[in-house]
N, C-alpha and C positions, 0 to 999 in steps of 0.2 A: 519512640517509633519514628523510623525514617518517614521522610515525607515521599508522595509514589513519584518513581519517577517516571521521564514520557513513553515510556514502554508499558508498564501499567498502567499510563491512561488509554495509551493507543488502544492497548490489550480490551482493558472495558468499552472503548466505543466501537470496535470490531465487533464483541461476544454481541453485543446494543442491537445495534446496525446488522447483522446476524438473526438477529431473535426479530426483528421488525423487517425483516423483508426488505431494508431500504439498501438497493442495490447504488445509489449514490453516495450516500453517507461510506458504503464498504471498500468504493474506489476512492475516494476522500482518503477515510483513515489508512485502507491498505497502503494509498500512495505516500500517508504523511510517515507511517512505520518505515516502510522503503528509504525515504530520505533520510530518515533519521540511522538505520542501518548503515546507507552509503556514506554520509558522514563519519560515521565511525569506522569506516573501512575495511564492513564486515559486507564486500560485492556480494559472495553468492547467497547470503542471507536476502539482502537489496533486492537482489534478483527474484528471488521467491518473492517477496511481495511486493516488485512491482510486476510481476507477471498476475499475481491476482487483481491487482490495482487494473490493470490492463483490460483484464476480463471483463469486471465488473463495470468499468469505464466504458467497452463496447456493447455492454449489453443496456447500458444506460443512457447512451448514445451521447456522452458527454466528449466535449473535443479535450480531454487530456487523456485520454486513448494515445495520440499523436504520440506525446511525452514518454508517456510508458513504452510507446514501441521501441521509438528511437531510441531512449536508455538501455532497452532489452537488445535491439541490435548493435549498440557501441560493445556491449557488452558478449558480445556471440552468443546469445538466449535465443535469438529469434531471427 
């Protein structure tokens, strides 16, 4: 059996992070999914989560909100 790769872990610490309310951990892994999406050169995937990254970011009042916007407006999201 393959070993999981960072999409199935992101994937597990989302459902995680989901199931405990922790709205930091969700801007965390949404944003660390996003990177790893933009990396591979899948934008409007990217886009999807960093716009949830984004959310979760402002409601947690964390400054990589900033990040997310910025990437979402480079990108004509926002």
């Amino acid at each position: 059996m393959a070993a999981p790769s960072v999409f199935d872990t992101l994937d597990a610490t989302i459902l995680a992070a989901h199931g405990a309310g922790d709205g930091a951990e969700l801007a965390y892994a949404y944003g660390a999914a996003a990177d790893a999406h933009a990396a591979r050169g899948a934008i409007d995937v990217a886009c999807f989560f960093y716009t949830q990254a984004y959310i979760f970011a402002l409601e947690a009042g964390l400054p990589q909100a900033e990040r997310y916007a910025a990437v979402l407006r480079q990108n004509g999201r926002l």
